[in-house]
C-alpha positions in Angstrom: 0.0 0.0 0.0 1.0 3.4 -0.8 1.0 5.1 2.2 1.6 8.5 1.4 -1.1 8.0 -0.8 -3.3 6.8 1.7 -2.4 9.6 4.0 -3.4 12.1 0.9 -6.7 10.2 0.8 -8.0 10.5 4.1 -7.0 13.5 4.7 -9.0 14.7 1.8 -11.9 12.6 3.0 -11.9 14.0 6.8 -11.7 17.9 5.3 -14.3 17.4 3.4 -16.7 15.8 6.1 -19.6 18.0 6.9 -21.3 16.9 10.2 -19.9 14.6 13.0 -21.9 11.2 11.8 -19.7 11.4 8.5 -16.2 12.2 10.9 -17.0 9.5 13.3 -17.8 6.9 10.5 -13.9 7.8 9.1 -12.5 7.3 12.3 -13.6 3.7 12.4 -12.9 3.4 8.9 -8.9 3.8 9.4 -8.5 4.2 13.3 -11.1 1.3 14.1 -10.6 -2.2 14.9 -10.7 -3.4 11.5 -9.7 -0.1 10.0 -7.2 0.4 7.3 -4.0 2.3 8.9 -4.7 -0.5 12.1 -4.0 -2.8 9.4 -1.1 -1.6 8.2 0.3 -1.4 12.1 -1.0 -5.3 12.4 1.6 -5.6 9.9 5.1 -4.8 11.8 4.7 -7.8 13.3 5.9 -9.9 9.9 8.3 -7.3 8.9 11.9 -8.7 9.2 14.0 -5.8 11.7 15.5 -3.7 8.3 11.7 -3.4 7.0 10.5 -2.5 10.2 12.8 0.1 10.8 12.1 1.7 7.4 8.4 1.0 7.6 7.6 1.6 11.1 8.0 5.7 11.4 6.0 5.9 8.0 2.9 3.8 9.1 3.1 5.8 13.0 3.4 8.7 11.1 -0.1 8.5 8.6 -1.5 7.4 12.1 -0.8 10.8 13.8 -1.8 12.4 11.2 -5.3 10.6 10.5 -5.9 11.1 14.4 -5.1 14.7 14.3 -7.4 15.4 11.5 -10.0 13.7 12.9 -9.9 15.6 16.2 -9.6 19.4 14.2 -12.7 18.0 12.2 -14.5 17.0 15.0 -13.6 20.3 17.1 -14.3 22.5 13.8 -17.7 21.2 13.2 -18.6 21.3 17.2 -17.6 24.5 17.2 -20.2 25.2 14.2 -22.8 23.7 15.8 -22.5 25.4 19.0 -22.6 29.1 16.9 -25.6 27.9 15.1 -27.3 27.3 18.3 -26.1 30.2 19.8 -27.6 31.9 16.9 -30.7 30.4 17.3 -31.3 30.6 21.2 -31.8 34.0 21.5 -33.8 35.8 24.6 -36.2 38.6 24.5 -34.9 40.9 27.0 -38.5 42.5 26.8 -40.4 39.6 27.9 -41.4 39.7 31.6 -38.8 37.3 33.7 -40.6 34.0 34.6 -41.0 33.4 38.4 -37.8 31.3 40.3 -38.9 28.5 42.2 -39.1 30.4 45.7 -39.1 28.6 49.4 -41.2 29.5 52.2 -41.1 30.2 55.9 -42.5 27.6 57.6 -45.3 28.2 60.1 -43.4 27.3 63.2 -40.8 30.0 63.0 -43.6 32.1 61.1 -45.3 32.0 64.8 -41.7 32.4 66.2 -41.4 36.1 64.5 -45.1 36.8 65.7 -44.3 36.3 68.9 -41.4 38.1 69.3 -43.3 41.0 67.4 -45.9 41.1 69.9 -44.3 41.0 73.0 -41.2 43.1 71.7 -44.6 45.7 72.0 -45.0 44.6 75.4 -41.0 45.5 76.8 -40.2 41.4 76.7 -36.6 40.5 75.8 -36.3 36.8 73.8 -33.6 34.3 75.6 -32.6 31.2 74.9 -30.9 28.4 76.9 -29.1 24.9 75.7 -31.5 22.0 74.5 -29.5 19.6 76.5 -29.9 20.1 79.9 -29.1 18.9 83.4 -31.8 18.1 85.8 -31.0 20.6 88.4 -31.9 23.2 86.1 -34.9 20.9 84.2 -36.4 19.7 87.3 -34.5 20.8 90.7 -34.7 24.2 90.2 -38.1 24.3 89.3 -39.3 22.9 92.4 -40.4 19.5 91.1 -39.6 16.8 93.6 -37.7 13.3 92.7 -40.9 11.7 93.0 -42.9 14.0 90.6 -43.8 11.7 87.2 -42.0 13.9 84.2 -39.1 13.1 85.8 -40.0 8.8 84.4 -37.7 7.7 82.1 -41.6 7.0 80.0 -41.7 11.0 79.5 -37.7 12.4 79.9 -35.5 11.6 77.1 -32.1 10.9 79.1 -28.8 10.4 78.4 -26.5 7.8 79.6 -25.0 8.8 83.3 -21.1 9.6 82.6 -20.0 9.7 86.4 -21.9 8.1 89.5 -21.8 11.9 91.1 -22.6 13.6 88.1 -25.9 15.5 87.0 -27.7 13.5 85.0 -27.9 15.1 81.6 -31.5 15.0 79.6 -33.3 16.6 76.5 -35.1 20.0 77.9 -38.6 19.0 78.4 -39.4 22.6 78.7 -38.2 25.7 78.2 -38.6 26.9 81.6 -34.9 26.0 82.8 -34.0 29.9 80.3 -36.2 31.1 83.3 -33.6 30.0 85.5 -30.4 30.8 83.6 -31.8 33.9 83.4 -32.7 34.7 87.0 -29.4 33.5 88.0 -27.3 35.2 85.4 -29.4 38.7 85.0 -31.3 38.9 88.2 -34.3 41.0 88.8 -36.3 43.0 87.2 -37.1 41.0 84.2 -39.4 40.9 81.5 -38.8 37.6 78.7 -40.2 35.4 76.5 -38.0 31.7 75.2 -39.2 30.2 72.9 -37.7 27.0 71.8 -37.6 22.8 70.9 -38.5 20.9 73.6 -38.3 17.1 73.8 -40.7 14.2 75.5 -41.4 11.0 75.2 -44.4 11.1 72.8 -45.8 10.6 69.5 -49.5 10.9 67.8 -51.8 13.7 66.0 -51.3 16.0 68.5 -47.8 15.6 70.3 -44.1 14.5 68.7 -41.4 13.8 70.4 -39.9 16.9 69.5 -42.4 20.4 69.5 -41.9 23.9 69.9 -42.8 26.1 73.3 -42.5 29.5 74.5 -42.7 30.5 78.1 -42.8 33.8 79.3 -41.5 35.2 82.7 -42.1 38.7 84.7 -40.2 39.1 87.6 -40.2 42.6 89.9 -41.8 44.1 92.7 -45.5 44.1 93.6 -47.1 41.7 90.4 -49.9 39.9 91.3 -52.4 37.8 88.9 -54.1 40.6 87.5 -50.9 41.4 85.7 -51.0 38.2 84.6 -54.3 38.4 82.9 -54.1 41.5 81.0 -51.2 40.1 80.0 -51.9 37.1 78.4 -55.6 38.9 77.0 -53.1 41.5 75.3 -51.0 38.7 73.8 -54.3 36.5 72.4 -55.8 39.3 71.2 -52.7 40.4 68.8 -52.0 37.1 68.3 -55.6 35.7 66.6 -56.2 39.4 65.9 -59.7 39.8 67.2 -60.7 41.7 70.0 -63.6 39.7 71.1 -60.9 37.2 73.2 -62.2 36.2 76.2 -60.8 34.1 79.2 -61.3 31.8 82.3 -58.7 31.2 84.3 -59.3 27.6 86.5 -57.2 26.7 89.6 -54.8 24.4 88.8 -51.5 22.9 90.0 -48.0 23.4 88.7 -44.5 22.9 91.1 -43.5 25.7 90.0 -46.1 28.1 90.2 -48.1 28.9 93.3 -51.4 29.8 92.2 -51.8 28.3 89.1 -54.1 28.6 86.6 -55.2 26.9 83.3 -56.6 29.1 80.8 -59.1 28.3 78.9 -60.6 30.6 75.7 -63.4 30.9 74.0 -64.2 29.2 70.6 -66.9 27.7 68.0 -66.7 25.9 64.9 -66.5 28.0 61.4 -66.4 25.8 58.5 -64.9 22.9 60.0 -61.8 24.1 62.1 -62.2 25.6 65.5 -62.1 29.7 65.7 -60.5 31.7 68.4 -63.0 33.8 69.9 -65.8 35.0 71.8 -67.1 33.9 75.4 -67.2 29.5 75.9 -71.0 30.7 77.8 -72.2 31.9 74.3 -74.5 29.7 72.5 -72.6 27.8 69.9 -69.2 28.1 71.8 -67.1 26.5 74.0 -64.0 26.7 76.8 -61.0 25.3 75.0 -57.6 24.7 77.4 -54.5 27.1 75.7 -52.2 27.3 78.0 -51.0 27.4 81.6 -49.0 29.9 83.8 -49.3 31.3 87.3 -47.4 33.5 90.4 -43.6 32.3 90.3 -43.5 29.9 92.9 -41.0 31.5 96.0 -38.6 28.4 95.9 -38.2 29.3 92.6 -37.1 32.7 92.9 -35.1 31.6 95.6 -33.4 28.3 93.3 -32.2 31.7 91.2 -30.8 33.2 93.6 -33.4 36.2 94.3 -35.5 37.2 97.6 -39.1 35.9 97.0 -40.1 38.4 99.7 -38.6 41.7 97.6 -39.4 39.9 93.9 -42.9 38.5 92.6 -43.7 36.8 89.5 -45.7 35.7 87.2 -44.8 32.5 84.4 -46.8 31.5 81.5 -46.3 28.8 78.8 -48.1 27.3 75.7 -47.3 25.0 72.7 -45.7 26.7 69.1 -47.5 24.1 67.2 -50.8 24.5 68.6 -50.9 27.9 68.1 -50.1 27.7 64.6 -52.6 24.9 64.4 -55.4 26.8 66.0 -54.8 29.8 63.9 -54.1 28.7 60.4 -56.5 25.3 60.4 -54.3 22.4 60.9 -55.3 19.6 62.4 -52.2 17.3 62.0 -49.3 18.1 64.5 -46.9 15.5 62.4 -47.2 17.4 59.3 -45.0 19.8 60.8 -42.0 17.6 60.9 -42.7 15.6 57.1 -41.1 18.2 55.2 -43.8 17.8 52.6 -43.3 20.2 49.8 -46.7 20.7 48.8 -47.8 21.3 52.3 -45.4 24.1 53.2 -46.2 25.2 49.9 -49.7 25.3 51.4 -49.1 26.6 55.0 -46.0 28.6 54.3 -45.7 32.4 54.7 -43.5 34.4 52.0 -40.3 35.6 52.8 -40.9 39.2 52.8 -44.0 39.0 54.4 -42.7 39.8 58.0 -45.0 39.8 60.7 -45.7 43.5 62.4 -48.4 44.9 65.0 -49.1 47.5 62.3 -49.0 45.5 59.6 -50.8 42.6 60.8 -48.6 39.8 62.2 -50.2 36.7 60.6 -50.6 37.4 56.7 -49.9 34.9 54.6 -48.5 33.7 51.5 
């Protein structure tokens, strides 16, 4: 075979190839397995050593060459194609942009900012404590004794004891130990809200074993329950923004409150979902149980380190998740946690749409 003329040939050939079908069908044709210049190297292995010395460079030589061509073909007519394209994908600057995918806020810290918006209004400072806790500030502190039941393994989430002396270490089941770290590490007077995860030993419709609480805490000189009142009726009414709130307080018992009261709140059924509002003595409504709270119990305020004779209190708590549930209609507490696109889709709250007493602190998407 001439190879020179060979080289000639498919040179010629690969130039004149006009789309990448036609390029890669040459490559096989003299690069391939059964191609003709892989032929010719098939062949050194006959050649006596003189012949291959002669022949050798020649046949390497047409196979650099075919393999360069090929690849400047190849690149050449990609190039091409990607012009043409270019060319043809053009955008109308005057067209109106088409809308990004966008996320959401998600009702929990939705209620979070409404929170914090409402009681900013009312002088309360947000503070926050660790979500791993010890039991002198969980339970101790708060003036629940060793035999008191949320202190069962059933309902406290505990860690493994590290040392025999040691305090055991557990999963806040509230977020009343902030109270404490507080009182100890600010002193008196004091006016906050911490809101926070919480952890406990349950699981259905209404309760997971994590949830979200916020507890409030007034501490200074002369409060009494009255305080307490207007403060929470101040705080429902901004938060379901009606003014027709109404509540009973009902004695209760909590270690670390002394009184306590449950509060319960007026409501009746609108379309299916329970509505915040009204008296629970009007026809067609009833009481509903929202929260608890009471006066600061004095071994409390003493546990932090203050004189329960010169510093009264009053202490307040409710669930995150209900109150999102009460006031935007849903009736599943898991469907919080299942990161379900189209349901925070659903429930969630733009991003700009920031919650303010003017502005109204619960408008959504």
């Amino acid at each position: 075979m001439d190879i020179a003329a060979t080289q000639e040939d498919a040179l010629a050939k690969i130039a004149a190839a006009q789309d990448l079908e036609v390029v890669e069908g040459l490559r096989v044709a003299y690069l391939g397995k059964q191609g003709s210049v892989s032929g010719l190297l098939k062949t050194l292995g006959g050649m006596s050593p003189d012949e291959r010395q002669v022949q050798g460079p020649r046949i390497h030589g047409l196979r650099e060459a075919v393999t360069a061509a090929l690849a400047e073909r190849k690149a050449a007519l990609e190039d091409a194609a990607l012009e043409r394209r270019l060319a043809a994908e053009t955008v109308d600057l005057t067209l109106p942009a088409a809308e990004a995918p966008r996320g959401s806020i998600h009702p929990v810290s939705q209620v979070m900012d409404e929170l914090a918006e409402i009681f900013a209004d009312l002088g309360f400072a947000v503070a926050s404590g660790p979500e791993i806790e010890d039991d002198w500030h969980n339970f101790t502190a708060l003036n629940m004794p060793e035999s008191h039941p949320a202190r069962a393994m059933h309902d406290t989430l505990y860690f493994p004891s590290t040392a025999p002396d040691a305090r055991r270490m557990l999963l806040r089941t509230h977020t009343s130990p902030v109270q404490i770290r507080t009182m100890l590490s600010q002193g008196a007077p004091l006016r906050i809200i911490a809101p926070g995860r919480v952890y406990r030993s349950d699981s259905d419709a209404t309760h997971t074993p994590m949830f979200h609480q916020v507890e409030g805490l007034v501490i200074d000189k002369g409060i009494h329950l009255g305080h307490l009142k207007w403060t929470l009726e101040t705080f429902l009414k901004a938060y379901f923004e009606r003014d027709d709130i109404v509540l009973r307080l009902r004695p209760s018992y909590f270690p670390f409150t002394e009184p306590s009261v449950e509060v319960d709140t007026g409501y009746s059924f609108e379309g299916g979902r329970r509505v915040i509002g009204g008296s629970g003595d009007d026809p067609g409504h009833a009481w509903m149980e929202l929260l608890g709270s009471g006066m600061v119990n004095r071994h409390v305020i003493a546990a932090a380190g203050l004189d329960p004779d010169e510093w009264q209190g009053f202490a307040f708590g409710v669930g995150v998740d209900r109150l999102a549930m009460l006031k935007y209609g849903m009736n599943d507490l898991r469907a919080f946690f299942d990161g379900d696109v189209r349901w925070l889709k659903h429930y969630g709250f733009s991003m700009l749409d920031m919650p303010t007493l003017s502005g109204g602190v619960g408008t959504p998407a």
